[in-house]
N, C-alpha and C positions, 0 to 999 in steps of 0.2 A: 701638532707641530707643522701642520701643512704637507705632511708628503703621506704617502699610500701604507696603511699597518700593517703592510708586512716588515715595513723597515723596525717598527717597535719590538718586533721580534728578532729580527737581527742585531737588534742592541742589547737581548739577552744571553748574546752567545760568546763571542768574542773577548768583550768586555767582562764579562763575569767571572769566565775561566780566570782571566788575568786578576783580578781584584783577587779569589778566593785565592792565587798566592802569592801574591803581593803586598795584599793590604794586610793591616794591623788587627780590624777590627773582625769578630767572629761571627758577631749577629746580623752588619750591614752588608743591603742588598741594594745592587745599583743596575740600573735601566734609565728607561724613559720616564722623567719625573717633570711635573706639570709646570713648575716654578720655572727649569730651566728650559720647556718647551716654548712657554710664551714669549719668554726673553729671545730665544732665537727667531722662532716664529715675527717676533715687532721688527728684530734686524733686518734678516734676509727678504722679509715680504716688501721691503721697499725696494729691492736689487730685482725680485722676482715674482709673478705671480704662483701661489700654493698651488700644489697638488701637480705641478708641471714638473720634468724631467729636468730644467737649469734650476729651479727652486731645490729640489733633491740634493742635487750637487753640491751646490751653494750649502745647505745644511751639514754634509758630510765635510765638506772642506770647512767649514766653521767647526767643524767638531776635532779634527785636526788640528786647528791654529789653539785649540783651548787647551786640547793635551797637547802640546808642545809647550806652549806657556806656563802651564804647571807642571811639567818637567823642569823646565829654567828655574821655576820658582823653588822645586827641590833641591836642584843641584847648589842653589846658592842658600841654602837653609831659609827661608823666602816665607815660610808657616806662620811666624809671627805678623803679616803684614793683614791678613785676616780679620785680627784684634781693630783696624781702622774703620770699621763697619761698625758702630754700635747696636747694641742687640735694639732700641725701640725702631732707628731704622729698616734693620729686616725684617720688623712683624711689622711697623707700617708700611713694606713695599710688599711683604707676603699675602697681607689683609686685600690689597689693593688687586694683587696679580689674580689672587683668586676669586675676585668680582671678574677680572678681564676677563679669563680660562671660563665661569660662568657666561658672561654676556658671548662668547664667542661660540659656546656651543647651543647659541636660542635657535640655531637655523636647525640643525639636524634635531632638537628637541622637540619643536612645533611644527617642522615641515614646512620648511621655510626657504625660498631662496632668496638671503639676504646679499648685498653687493659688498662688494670691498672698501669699506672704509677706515680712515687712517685712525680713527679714533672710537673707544668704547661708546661714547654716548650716543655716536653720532648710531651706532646698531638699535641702541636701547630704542634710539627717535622714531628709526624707519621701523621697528617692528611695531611699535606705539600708533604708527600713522596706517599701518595693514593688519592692523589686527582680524579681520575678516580675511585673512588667507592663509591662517593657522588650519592645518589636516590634523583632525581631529583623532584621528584614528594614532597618527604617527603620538600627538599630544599623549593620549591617553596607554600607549608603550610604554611611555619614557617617565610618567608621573605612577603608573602601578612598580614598574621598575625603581622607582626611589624609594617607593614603599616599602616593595617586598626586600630590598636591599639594608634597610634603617629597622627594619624589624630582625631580622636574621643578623644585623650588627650586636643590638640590644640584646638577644636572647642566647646569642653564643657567638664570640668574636672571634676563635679560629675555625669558625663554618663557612667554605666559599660562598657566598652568596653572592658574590657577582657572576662567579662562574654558574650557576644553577642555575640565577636568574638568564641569564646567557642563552643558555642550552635550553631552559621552556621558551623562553620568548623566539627562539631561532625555530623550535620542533612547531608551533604556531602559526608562524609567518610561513613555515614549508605547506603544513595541514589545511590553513585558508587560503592561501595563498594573496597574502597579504600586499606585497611587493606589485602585484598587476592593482591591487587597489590604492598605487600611492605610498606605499608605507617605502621608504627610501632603502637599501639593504648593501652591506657594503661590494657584492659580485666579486668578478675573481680576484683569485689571491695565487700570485704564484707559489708553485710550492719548490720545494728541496732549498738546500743551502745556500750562504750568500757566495760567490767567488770573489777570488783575489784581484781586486781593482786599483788602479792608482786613481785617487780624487781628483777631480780637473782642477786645477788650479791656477790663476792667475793672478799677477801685480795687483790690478786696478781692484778684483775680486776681494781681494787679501785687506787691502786699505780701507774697505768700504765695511769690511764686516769689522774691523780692531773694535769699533764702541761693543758691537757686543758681544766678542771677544771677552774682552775685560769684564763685562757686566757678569756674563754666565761663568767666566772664571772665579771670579769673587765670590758669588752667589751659592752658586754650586759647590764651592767648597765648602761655604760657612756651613752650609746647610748637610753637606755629608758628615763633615767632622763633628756636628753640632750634637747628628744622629747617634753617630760613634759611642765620641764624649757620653751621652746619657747611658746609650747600651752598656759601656764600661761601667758607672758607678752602679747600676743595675746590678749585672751579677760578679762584677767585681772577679773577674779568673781571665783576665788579659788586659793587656796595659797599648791606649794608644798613643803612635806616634805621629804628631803633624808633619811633618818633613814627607815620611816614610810612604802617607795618606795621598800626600802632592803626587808621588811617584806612581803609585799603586795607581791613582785615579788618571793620570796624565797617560801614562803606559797605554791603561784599558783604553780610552778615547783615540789614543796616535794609531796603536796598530789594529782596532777596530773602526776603523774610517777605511783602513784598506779592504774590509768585507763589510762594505758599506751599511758601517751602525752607524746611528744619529749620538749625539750626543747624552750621556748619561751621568747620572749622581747617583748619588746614594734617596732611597727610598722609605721615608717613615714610614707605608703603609706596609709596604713590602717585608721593610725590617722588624717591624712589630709584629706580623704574622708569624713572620719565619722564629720572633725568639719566642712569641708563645705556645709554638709549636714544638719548641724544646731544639732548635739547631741551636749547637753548642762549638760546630769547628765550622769551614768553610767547607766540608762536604755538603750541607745544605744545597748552598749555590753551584754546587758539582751538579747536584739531582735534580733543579732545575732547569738547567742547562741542557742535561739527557732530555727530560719534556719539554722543550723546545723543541728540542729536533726529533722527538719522534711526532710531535706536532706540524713540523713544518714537513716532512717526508711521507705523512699519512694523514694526515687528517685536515688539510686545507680545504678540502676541496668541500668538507661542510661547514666553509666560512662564510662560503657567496651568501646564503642567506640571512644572514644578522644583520639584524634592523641596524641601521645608524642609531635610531633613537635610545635604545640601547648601550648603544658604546657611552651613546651623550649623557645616559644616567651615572651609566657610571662613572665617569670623571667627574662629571656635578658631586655625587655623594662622597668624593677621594678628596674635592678642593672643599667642601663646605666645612670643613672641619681648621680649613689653616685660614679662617677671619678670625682673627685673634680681639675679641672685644674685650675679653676678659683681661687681659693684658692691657690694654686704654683702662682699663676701669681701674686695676692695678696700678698704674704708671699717673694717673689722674689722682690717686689714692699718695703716691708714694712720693712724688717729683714732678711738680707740674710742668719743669722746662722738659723732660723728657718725653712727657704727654705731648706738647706741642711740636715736638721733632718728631713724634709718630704721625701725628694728624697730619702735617702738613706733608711728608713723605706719601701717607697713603693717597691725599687729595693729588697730589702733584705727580702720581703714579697714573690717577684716573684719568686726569686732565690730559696733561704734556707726553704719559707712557713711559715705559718702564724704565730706561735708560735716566733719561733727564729726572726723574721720578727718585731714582737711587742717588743720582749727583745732589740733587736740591735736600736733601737727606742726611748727608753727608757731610755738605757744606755747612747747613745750618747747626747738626752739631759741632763741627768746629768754631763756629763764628761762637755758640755756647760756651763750648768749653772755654777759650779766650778770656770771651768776655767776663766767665767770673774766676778765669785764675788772675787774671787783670786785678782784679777785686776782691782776692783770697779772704778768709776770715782771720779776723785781727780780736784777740781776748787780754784786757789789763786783769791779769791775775793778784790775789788778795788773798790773804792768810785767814783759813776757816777758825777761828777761833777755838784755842784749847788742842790746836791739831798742827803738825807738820806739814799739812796740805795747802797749795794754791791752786784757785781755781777762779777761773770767768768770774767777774764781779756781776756781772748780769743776771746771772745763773743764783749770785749767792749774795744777793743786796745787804746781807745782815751781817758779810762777813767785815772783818778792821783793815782799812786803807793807812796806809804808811805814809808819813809826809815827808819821811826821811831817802823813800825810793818809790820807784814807779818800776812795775815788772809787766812788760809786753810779751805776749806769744805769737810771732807769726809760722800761721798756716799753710804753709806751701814753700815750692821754691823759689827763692828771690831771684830773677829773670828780666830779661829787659820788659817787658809787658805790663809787671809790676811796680817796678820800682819807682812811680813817680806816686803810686798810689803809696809804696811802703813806707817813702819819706815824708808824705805829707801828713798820711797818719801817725805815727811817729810823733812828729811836734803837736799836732794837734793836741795830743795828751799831755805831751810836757804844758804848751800853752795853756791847757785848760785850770793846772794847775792854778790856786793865788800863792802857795809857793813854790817855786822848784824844788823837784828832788833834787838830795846830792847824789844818786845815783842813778841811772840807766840800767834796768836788768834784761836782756833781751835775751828770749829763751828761744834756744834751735832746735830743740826734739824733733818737731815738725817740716824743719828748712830742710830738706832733702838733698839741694844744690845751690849753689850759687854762681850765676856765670859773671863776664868782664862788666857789664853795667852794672850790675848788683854788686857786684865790689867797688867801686866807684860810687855807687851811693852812698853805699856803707863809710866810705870814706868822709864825704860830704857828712855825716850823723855823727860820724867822729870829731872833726872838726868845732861843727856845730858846739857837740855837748863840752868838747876841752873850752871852747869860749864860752860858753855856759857855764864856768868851772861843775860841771856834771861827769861823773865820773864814768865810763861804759863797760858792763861788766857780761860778760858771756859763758852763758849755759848750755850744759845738752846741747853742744855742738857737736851731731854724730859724725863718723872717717872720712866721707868723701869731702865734707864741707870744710872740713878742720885742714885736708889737704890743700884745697884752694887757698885759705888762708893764708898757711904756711907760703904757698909757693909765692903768692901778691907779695908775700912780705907786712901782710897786717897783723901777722899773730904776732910779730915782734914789735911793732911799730903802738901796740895794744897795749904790749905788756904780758908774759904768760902767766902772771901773779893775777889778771885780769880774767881770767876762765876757770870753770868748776865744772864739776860733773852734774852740780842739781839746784834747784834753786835755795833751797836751806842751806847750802853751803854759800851761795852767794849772798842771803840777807846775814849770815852770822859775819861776813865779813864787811855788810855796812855796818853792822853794830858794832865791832873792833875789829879794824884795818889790820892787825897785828897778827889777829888769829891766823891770815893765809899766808905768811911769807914764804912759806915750804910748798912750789909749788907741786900739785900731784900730776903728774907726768901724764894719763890716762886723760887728763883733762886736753891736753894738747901735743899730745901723742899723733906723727902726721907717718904716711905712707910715702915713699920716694917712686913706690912703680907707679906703671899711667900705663890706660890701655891706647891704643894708638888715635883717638878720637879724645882722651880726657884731654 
């Protein structure tokens, strides 16, 4: 994240006690998580150069503006806004982030001192162009460390192996003395507790960090709750609450900025340890909060020696696991508009960086979604022969078209975005006809809503079909749309002898008019409350 590890252990302290009672969930563990490091990390590194004492600050008052904004977002029940993020956009910005979090630790991997540059590739270039000044020695730390870390994962997954790995390669570098040969090492680390600080703060500060703000707000969440969410249907013996989650996690950030922790979520690696290890309440995160600080009050002082290359392994082997291919190949399999709002998300993460990266993400799924409710699906249903069922003519070419009606199903809700499409398909069918139907069956199962244009169309197809002498008859219209009706004034203006609860009721009544005079109440049966937005 740009500032010095001792701060990663301060965001195990503060922050945890509070989640373990506050938050919902029993299994999740929350600290310094790589997703939400590089997001701050791309912010603040343009306000600050890393590893400097204003970089620090800047972090810590970033981590401040985030829980307080997910406080706001609590207190106004704000959990649902989460849902705006679809899931191919976070695995394509997750894919993406953990190439960056990758290309950003090639320095401390290879021994390397790379410059500051604003963008991934431009690292990938200049290491490409020095490859003769990779330290061999540092190289060869940090690739036995991925080893011995991917073996010890494979062979038993609640064995620390980072830590082990850790502790030889530190006992190493003390015995060779490795550190006078080049090998980078992180030196002191202050020890004891963090004190109670107010975050520097400023206007111009504040304005300059909102983009990522909002980004690590969003992100951070999705990805805590996401954690949660699964730990829940896991062992199923606690129920979470997003609201509750906003709080717990905004809490831990607000008053752990004032004993300056960085910014923290929730932890898949950390959380999956801890539930395979059998933590079942938040005393878990009680007992490692105790080993924090008997860490930080005793035992700092054999941290000077750990290689950098090291720490670099192990974050490489934490992020190589969230490149979600499997999920493209999934999504490539399943929905190809979905596939291409991952790709272009993870390309536009690489490219432009993380922010713009999630927006372009974002955007394109909306422009998606739009564009095909714009263009919902549209089915002339046709009577399967020998059966009371109608279904897609498409679907069932074999089944008997009626010359006497035409029965449309629209798929979705009729909306202004729609309806130029809903009317024109519509006739299209009647015109296709060489004769009119005498009737119009339009089935609503599916119409969920209808706002002021959509009844206004609908009006317009009314019109139409009474000059057409076609008569318009209405199905499975469910409560809320029947309400709208009622209140336009079109369920009376229709006819309530004109609505049935199914379509079998509505073709026995093209076959004798007479059958339906009694009409059934349930068909247009309407609601008088509104919620204060209906």
């Amino acid at each position: 994240m740009g500032v010095p590890p001792i701060y990663g252990l301060y965001a195990c302290l503060i922050p945890l006690i509070l989640y373990a009672f506050l938050g919902t969930s029993r299994q999740l563990s929350i600290g310094p998580v790589a997703v939400t490091a590089i997001l701050v990390m791309s912010g603040v590194s343009q306000l600050a150069k890393p590893f400097t004492t204003e970089f620090t600050n800047l972090v810590v008052f970033a981590g401040l503006l985030i829980g307080i904004l997910q406080i706001f977002m609590s207190v106004l029940r704000m959990g649902f806004l989460v849902n705006l993020i679809s899931q191919p956009v976070i695995s394509g910005f997750i894919s993406a982030a953990a190439i960056i979090i990758i290309i950003s630790q090639l320095g401390s991997s290879l021994g390397m001192k790379i410059p500051d540059f604003k963008y991934a590739y431009e690292n990938v270039w200049y290491v490409i162009q020095h490859i003769n000044a990779i330290h061999l020695i540092t190289f060869i730390i940090c690739i036995v460390s991925i080893t011995l870390m991917l073996v010890f994962k494979k062979w038993k997954k609640s064995f620390p192996g980072a830590l082990f790995v850790l502790v030889v390669a530190t006992g190493i570098t003390i015995a060779f003395d490795l550190n006078n040969l080049g090998v980078a090492v992180i030196e002191e680390v202050p020890s004891g507790l963090p004190e109670f600080g107010i975050p520097t703060m400023s206007y111009d500060s504040m304005m300059a960090l909102i983009p990522s703000v909002l980004t690590v707000t969003f992100i951070g969440y999705v990805g805590s709750i996401g954690i949660a969410k699964s730990l829940e249907m896991k062992n199923r013996d606690h129920t979470i609450r997003p609201n509750q989650e906003l709080l717990a996690l905004g809490l831990a950030k607000v008053i752990g900025s004032f004993f300056q922790a960085i910014p923290s979520s929730g932890s898949y690696s950390r959380s999956a340890i801890n539930d395979e290890a059998g933590g079942k309440t938040a005393i878990s995160s009680i007992i490692t909060v105790c080993m924090v600080i008997i860490s930080l009050l005793f035992l700092t002082s054999y941290f000077y020696y750990i290689p950098k290359a090291v720490l670099a392994a192990i974050i490489l082997v934490s992020v190589f696991g969230l490149i979600n291919y499997k999920e493209a190949r999934y999504l490539l399999t399943l929905r190809r508009r979905e596939f291409i709002v991952m790709i272009i998300t993870f390309f536009g993460t690489l490219v432009f960086g993380v922010e713009l990266g999630i927006f372009i993400g974002v955007i394109l799924s909306y422009i998606f979604l739009q564009y095909y409710s714009s263009k919902p699906h549209v089915a002339e249903l046709v009577n399967i022969p020998e059966t009371t069922y109608y279904r897609n003519i498409n679907r069932f070419p074999e089944a008997s078209q009626s010359s006497n009606y035409l029965i449309i199903r629209f798929d979705d809700q009729l909306y202004f975005a729609n309806t130029s499409y809903f009317k024109d398909t519509i006739l299209s069918h009647i015109n296709k006809r060489k004769v009119k139907p005498n009737f119009f069956i339009l089935v609503c199962t599916n119409m969920h809503d209808v706002d002021s244009t959509g009844l206004h169309v609908l009006e317009d197809i009314h019109q139409y079909l009474e000059e057409s002498r076609i008569q318009l008859l209405i199905t499975g219209a469910i409560g809320p749309v029947r309400d709208v009706l009622k209140r336009a004034g079109f369920t009376d203006r229709l006819g309530v002898h004109h609505y049935f609860m199914n379509i079998e009721d509505a073709v026995r009544y093209t076959e004798n008019e007479e059958s339906h005079q009694d009409t059934f109440e349930a068909a247009v049966q309407f609601n008088n409350k509104r919620s204060f937005l209906d």
